[in-house]
KEFI-331661 format. One record per residue (C-alpha): x, y, z; residue number from 1; residue in three letters. Coordinates in pm, whole numbers. Layout:
# KEFI-331661
[pt [X, Y, Z], NUM, ALA],
...
END
This chain:
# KEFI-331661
[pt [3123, 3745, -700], 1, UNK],
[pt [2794, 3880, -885], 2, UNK],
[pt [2942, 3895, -1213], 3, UNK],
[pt [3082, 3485, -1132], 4, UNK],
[pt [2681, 3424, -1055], 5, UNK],
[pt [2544, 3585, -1365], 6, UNK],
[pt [2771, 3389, -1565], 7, UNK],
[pt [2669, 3073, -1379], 8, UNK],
[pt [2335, 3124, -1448], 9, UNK],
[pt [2357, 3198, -1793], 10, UNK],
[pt [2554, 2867, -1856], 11, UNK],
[pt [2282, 2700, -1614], 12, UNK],
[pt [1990, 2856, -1869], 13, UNK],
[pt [2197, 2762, -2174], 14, UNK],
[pt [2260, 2369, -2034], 15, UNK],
[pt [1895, 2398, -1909], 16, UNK],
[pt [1746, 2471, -2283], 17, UNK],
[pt [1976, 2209, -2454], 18, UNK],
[pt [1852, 1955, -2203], 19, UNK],
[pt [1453, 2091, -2256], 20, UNK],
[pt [1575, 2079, -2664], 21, UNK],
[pt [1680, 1721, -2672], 22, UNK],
[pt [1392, 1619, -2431], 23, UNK],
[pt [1143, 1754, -2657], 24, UNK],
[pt [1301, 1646, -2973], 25, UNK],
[pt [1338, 1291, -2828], 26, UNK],
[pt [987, 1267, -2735], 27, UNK],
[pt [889, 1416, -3071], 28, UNK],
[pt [1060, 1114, -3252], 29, UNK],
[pt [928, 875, -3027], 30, UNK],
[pt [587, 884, -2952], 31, UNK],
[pt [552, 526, -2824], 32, UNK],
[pt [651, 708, -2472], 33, UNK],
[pt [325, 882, -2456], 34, UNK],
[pt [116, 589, -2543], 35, UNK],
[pt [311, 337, -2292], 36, UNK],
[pt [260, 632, -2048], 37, UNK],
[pt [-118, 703, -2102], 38, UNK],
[pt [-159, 361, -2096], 39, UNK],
[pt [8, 293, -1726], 40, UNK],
[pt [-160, 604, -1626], 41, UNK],
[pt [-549, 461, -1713], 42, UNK],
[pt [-412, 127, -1570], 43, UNK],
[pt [-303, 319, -1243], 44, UNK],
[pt [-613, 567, -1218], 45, UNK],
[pt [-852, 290, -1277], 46, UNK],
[pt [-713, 85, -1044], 47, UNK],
[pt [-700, 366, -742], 48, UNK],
[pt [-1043, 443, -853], 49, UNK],
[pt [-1129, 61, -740], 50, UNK],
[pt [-952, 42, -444], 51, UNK],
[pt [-1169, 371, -355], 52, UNK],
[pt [-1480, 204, -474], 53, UNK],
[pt [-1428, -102, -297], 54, UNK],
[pt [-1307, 77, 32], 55, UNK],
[pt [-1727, 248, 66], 56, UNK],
[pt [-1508, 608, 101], 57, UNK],
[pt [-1700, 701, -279], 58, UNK],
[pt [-1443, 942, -308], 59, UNK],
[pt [-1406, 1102, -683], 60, UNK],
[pt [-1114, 996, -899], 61, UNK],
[pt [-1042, 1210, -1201], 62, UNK],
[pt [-782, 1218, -1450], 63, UNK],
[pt [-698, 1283, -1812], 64, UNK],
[pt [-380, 1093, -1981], 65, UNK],
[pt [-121, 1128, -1699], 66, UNK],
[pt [-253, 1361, -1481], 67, UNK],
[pt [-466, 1328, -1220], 68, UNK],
[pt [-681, 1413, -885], 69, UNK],
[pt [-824, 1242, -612], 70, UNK],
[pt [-1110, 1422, -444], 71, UNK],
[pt [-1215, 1282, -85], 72, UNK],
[pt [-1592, 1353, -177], 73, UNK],
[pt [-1886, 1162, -270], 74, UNK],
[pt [-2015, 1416, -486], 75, UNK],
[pt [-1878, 1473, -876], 76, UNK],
[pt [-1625, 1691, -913], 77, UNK],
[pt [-1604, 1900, -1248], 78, UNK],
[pt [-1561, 2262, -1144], 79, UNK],
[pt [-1398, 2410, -865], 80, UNK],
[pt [-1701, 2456, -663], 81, UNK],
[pt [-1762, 2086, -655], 82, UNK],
[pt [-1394, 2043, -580], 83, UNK],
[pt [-1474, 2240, -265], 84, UNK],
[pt [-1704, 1999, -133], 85, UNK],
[pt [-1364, 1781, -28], 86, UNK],
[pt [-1294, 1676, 326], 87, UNK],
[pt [-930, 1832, 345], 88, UNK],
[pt [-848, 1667, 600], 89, UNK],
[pt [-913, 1303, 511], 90, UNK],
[pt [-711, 1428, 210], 91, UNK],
[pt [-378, 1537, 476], 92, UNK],
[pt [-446, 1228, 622], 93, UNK],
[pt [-398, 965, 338], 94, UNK],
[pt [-125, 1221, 246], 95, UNK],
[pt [73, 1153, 526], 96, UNK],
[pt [10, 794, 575], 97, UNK],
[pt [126, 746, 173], 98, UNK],
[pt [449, 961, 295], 99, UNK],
[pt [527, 740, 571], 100, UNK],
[pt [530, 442, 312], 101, UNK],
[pt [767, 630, 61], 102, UNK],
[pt [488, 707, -176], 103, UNK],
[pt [533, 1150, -189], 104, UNK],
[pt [207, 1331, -313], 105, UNK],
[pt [85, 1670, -332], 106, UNK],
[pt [28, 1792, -12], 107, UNK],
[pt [-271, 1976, -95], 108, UNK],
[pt [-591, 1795, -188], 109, UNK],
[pt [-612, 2061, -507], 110, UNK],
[pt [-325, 1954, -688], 111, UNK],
[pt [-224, 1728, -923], 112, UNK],
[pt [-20, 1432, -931], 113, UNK],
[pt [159, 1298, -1247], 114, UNK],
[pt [242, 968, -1378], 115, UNK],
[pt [569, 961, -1522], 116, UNK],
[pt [726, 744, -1772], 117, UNK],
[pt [998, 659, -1553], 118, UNK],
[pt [702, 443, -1317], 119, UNK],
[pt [712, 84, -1391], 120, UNK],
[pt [441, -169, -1281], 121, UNK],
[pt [644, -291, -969], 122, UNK],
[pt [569, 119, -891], 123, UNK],
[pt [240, 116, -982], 124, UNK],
[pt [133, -233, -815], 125, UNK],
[pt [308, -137, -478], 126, UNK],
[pt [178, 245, -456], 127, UNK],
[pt [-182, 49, -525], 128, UNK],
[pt [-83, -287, -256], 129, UNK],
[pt [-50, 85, -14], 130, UNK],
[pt [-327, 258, -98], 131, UNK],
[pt [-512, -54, -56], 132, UNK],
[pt [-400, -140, 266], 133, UNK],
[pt [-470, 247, 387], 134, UNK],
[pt [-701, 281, 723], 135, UNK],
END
């Protein structure tokens, strides 16, 4: 039985590089995938960062191309100090109210989440019509 597994896993690791190979090399020749996806990603960032805004919560919004944070402070966040300063459990709590409406997020308020270029606008406009409509 061990020597079946290691020979699984080595044809796993060799399908697993071809796959990372061609994903690389398709992105590689084209790069209109990045800029659709940066673009959807300032789009969706921007938008949450309204919603926030709008909602008197003043919590902190950062992101950079397709990755991205929201901190439930007031107060910048730039370091991991002022990253601290978040109430962890208003974060849990929009957590699990996004995870009752299908939207799944980090669990913990220090990660990241990620934009992918398989989100469309229906995606983006409905996870935003949510967070909108959050208590």
């Amino acid at each position: 039985m061990r020597k079946f597994l290691k020979r699984m896993t080595g044809i796993f690791l060799c399908v697993a590089m071809a796959a990372g190979i061609a994903q690389l090399t398709y992105l590689k020749e084209h790069p209109e995938v990045y800029t659709k996806l940066n673009k959807t990603s300032d789009s969706f960032f921007a938008e949450l960062q309204k919603i926030v805004d709008e909602s008197g919560r003043g919590y902190q919004v950062n992101h950079i191309c397709s990755l991205g944070s929201m901190f439930c402070t007031t107060q910048e966040v730039y370091d991991y100090e002022t990253a601290k300063t978040s109430d962890t459990k208003a974060y849990a709590d929009y957590c699990n109210y996004m995870q009752n409406h299908g939207i799944y997020l980090a669990p913990a308020q220090f990660e990241a989440m990620f934009i992918s270029a398989a989100h469309t606008q229906e995606d983006i406009k409905q996870t935003c019509r949510i967070i909108s409509e959050s208590p």
